[in-house]
C-alpha positions, 0 to 999 in steps of 0.5 A: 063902859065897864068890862065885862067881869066872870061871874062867880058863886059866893063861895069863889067869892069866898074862896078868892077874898081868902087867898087875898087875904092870905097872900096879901096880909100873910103872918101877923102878930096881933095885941088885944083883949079876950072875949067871948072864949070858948074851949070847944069838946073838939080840944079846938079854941074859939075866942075874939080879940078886941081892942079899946077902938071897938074893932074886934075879930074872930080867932081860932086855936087848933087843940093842936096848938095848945097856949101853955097858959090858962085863957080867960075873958079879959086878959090881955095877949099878942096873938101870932097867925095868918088873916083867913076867911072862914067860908061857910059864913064868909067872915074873915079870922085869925089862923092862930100859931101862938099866944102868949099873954101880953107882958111876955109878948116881946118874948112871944115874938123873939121866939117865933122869929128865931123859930122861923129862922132857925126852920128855914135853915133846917134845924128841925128837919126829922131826916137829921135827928139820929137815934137813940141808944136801944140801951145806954149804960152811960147817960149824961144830965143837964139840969139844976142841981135843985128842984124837982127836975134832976131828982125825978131824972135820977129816981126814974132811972135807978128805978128801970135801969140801976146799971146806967151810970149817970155823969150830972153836970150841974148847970144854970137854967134860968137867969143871967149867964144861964144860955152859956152855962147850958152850952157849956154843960153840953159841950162838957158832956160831949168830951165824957163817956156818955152815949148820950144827953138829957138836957132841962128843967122843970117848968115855968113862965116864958121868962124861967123858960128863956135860956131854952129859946136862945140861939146859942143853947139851939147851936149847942143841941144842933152840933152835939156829937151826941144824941140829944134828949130835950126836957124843959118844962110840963107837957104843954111847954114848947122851946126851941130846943125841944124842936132842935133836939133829937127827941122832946120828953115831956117833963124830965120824968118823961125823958128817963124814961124814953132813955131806957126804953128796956127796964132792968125787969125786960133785960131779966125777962129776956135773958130767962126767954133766951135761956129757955129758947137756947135749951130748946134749940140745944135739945132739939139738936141733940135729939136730931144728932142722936138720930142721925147716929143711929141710923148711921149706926146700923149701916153696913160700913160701921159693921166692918169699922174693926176690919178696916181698923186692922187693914189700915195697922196691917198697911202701915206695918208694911208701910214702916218695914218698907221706909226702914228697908229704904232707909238702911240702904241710903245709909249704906251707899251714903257711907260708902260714899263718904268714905270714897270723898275721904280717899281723895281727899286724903290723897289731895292733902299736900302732906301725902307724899310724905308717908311714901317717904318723901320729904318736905323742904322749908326754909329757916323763915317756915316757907316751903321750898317750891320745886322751881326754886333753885338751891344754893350751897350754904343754906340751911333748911328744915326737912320735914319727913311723916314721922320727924323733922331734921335740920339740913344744911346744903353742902353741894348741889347738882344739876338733876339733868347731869346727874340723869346722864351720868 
């Protein structure tokens, strides 16, 4: 016996096929022919894919997904997207991502692959991208030498901004060793005096284009130390590091311009406006100033301004006769200090007694004799007296304490 089932309206049927398919066919790529292509006014592309089997289905390119190439009936491409349904005719279709015409497919397929890695990783996450400089005066440049490229960066930035100094390095851009040579030029400008970085060309095929897709030239962009502005090819081109840079440009021109968002002529305009702004606020603090000082003028305490003048002289007049007053007396009682400290001093000197005539005893070798030193007849001494020197020689002595009681 069968089970019960819920019954459902077509467009749940609609609705349940689409998310089956979805889910369980999810992201493919796709090969096959062009026809029945249509760009609708909307800018949206609507076209079927077929194959030599007869087996055809519908396809879908939102204006915001632009190819970057010509469409047309009969040409063979590789179409990137999801397998949905279009419910309000209940057919299925591709969502298309990408297309790219069927030569450069390979390439087409490396890209969308490096482009999933390198988003799930973070790469292009807008929280990372850092600012520009509002205004540069050094800008470094990555492109090739020749072409129209370096030459319309260079013209447009004389043109708006001639005090931005340009450091150029000549880089590869297509071709074999072109991916290295562009981080290297990355990495070179990174170590100068750049603020920061145009890095491009002009356009061209997904082949002329390739280096800009690579991993190594993505890492370069990723861990610049400096900002990064991305400008490879026209309008309608799109590489991987347009989306890993901190800013695309459309076309180089584009990325001199988005460099020096203020011309030389806004830099003239706005010094001219602060000019005038300053003069204003000057004047208007002038005028309010010579208000305030003649009102201030006309108050009483400017009116006594000189008698208060002649009191503060008057008071440090005082002032000075009291200090010198001080001053002579300090002096005075210092002097007659000094003089007293000379007097004792005077009178400590060991040579003192001699003015009241004594005498200084010393023996031939200069030492003075102590009064604890006992004498001896037959020694020769030196008397020394306040005005002369004589020689001595001892021819008798006696006992002080004898001679006291004789």
């Amino acid at each position: 016996m069968p089970l019960m089932r819920k019954t459902m309206t077509v467009g749940e049927l609609a609705v349940a096929i689409k998310l089956t398919l979805e889910e369980g066919i999810g992201y493919v790529s796709v090969t096959g022919e062009i026809s029945n292509y249509t760009l609708h006014s909307s800018g949206h592309r609507y076209f079927t894919l077929k194959d030599a089997s007869g087996a055809q289905i519908s396809c879908v390119m939102w204006r915001t997904r632009p190819p970057g190439f010509d469409m047309r009936n009969g040409m063979s491409v590789v179409v990137s997207g999801r397998v949905t349904v279009y419910p309000p005719q209940g057919r299925y279709q591709l969502d298309c991502a990408s297309i790219a015409p069927l030569g450069a497919g390979e390439l087409y397929l490396a890209y969308e692959r490096l482009k999933e890695k390198l988003k799930e990783q973070g790469w292009f996450d807008a929280e990372r991208k850092r600012p520009l400089p509002r205004l540069p005066l050094c800008v470094g440049v990555a492109t090739s030498p020749t072409g129209a490229a370096v030459r319309d960066i260079f013209s447009t930035l004389e043109r708006r901004m001639p005090a931005c100094r340009v450091i150029f390095r000549p880089t590869l851009v297509q071709g074999d060793g072109a991916a290295e040579d562009i981080a290297a030029a990355i990495a070179e400008l990174n170590s100068s005096d750049c603020e920061l970085l145009i890095v491009g060309r002009g356009g061209g095929s997904i082949e002329d284009l390739w280096a800009f897709n690579t991993e190594t030239v993505a890492a370069a962009v990723f861990y610049s130390n400096k900002p990064v502005v991305s400008a490879v090819g026209h309008e309608t081109d799109f590489t991987i590091a347009d989306f890993v840079a901190d800013r695309r440009a459309a076309t180089p021109t584009a990325a001199a311009e988005l460099v020096t968002p203020y011309t030389s002529d806004d830099l003239i305009e706005y010094l001219i406006e602060t000019q005038m702004r300053l003069r204003r606020s000057l004047m208007s603090a002038l005028e309010s100033r010579k208000k305030e000082v003649s009102t201030l003028a006309k108050h009483s305490a400017f009116r006594r301004t000189r008698e208060y003048i002649r009191q503060f002289q008057q008071r440090t007049d005082e002032t000075e006769t009291r200090l010198g007053l001080t001053i002579r007396r300090s002096l005075a009682v210092s002097a007659k200090e000094l003089e007293m400290y000379e007097m004792r001093l005077q009178a400590l000197h060991p040579l003192s007694p001699l003015r009241k005539g004594f005498a200084l005893l010393r023996r031939e070798n200069g030492l003075a004799v102590r009064a604890e030193e006992m004498l001896t007849v037959g020694e020769k001494f030196i008397m020394q007296r306040a005005n002369q020197t004589a020689a001595a020689l001892i021819t008798e002595v006696s006992d002080r304490i004898k001679m006291e009681k004789q």
